[in-house]
C-alpha positions as CSV (number, residue, x, y, z in Angstrom):
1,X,-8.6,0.5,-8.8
2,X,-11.3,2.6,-10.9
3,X,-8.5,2.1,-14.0
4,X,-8.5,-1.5,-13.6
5,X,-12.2,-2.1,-13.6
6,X,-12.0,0.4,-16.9
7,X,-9.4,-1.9,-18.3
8,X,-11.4,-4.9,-17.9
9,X,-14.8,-3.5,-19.5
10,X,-12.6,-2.5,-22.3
11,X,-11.1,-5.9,-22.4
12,X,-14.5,-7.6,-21.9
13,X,-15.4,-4.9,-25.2
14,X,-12.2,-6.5,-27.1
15,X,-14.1,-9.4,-27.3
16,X,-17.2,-8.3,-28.0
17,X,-20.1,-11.1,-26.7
18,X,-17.4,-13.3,-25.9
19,X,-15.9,-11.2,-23.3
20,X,-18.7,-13.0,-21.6
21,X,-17.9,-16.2,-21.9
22,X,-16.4,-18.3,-19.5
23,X,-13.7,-19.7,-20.9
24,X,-12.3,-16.9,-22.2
25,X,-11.0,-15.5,-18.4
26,X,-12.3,-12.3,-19.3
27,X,-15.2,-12.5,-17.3
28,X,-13.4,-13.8,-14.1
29,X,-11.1,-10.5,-15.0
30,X,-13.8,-8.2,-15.0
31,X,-15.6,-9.6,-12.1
32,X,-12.9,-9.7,-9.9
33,X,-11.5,-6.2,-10.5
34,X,-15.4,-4.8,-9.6
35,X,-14.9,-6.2,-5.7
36,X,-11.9,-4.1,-5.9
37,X,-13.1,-1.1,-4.7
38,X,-15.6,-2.4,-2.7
39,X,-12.7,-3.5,-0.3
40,X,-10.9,-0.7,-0.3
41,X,-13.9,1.5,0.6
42,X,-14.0,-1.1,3.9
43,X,-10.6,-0.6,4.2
44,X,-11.1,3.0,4.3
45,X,-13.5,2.3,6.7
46,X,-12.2,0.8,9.2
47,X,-8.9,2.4,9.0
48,X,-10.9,6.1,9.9
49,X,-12.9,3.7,13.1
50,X,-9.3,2.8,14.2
51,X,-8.1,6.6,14.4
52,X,-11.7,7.5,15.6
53,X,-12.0,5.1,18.1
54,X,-8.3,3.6,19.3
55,X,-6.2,7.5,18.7
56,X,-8.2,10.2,18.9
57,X,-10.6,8.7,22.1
58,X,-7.2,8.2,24.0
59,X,-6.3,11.7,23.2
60,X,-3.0,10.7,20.6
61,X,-1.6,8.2,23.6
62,X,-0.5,5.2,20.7
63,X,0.8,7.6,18.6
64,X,2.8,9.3,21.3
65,X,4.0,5.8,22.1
66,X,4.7,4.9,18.5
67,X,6.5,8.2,18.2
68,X,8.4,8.2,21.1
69,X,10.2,4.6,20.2
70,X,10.6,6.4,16.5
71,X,12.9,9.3,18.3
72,X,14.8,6.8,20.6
73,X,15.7,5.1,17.7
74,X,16.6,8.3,15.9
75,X,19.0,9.4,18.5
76,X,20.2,6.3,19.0
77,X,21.7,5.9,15.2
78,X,22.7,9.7,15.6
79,X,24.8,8.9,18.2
80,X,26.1,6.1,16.6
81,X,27.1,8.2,13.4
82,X,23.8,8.1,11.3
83,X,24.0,4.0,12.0
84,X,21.4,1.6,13.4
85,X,22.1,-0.8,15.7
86,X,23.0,-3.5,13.1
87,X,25.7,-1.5,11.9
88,X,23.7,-0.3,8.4
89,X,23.1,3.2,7.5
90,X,20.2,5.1,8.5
């Protein structure tokens, strides 16, 4: 993400003072690759509030439920020769 906004201030640079200009898309480039990061960093965010909050407060329970249909699957194409249940390799 930080590469792309560095692209597009070298782009708007290319330019010069019409990397500025409208009409030119630069501009909407460079603009647009600057929110970038801003939603990943909410992302990030909100991804550390889910395993806060919904993982760690119910002591790992959905991820031992996740898990635990991960292995039954697992053992289920081992048994059926490294297989899954559509007949494609595992």
């Amino acid at each position: 993400t930080e590469l792309g906004v560095e692209c597009a201030s070298l782009g708007v640079q290319v330019y010069g003072g019409h990397g500025y200009i409208r009409s030119n898309k630069q501009e909407q480039i460079l603009r647009d690759s600057r929110i970038a990061p801003v939603w990943e960093g909410t992302t990030q965010i909100q991804a550390l509030d889910l395993l806060g909050r919904k993982v760690l407060m119910q002591k790992l329970a959905p991820l031992n439920l996740h898990l635990k249909g991960v292995v039954a699957e697992a053992l289920a194409a081992a048994q059926a020769g490294g297989k899954s249940p559509e007949g494609s390799r595992v």
